[in-house]
C-alpha positions in Angstrom: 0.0 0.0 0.0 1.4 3.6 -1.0 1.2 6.1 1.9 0.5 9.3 0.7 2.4 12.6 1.9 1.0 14.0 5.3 -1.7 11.4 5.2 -2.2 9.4 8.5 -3.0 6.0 8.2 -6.7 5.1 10.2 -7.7 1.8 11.5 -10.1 -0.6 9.8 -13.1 -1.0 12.6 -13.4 -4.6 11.9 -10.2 -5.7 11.9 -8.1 -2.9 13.3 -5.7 -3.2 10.2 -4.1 0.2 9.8 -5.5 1.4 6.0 -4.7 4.7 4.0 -7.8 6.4 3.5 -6.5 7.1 -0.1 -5.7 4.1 -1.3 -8.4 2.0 1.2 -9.9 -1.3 -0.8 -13.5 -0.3 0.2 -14.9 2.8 2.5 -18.4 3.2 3.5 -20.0 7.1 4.8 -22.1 6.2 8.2 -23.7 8.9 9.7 -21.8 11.9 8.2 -18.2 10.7 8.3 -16.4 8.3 6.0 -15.0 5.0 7.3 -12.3 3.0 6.0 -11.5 -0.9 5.6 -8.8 -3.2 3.9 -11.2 -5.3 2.3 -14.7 -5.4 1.2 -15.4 -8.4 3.7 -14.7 -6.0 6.6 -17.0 -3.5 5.4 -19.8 -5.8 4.8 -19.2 -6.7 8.5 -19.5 -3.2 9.2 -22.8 -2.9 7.4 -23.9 -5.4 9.0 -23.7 -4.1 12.6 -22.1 -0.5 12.6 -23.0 0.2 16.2 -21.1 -2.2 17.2 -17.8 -1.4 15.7 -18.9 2.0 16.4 -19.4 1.6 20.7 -15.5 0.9 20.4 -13.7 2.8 18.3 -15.7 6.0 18.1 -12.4 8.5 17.3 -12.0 6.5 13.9 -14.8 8.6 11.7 -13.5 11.1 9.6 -16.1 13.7 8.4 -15.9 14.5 4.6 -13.5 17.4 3.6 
């Protein structure tokens, strides 16, 4: 995975992989903020029961620029 300049790396809520938001396999926007995963499997999870993943990791949402 390429890291961009000045771009932090976020973690995935399913798996807590570290992903670059830019070059992220799949992203999903929840509730006004964008989240990011490694894989499309993880974000299904995600859809699946966001609350969840949410309840424990709620400083990993990024609100759209």
């Amino acid at each position: 995975m390429k890291k961009q300049r000045n771009e932090r790396p976020v973690k995935d809520l399913v798996c807590e992989m570290e992903v670059s938001p830019t070059t992220a396999a799949a992203d999903v926007y929840y509730q006004g903020k964008y989240y990011y995963f490694c894989a499309e499997a993880c974000r299904e999870a995600f859809l699946q029961d966001p609350e969840m993943y949410l309840k424990q990791h709620r400083q990993h949402g990024y609100k759209p620029k």
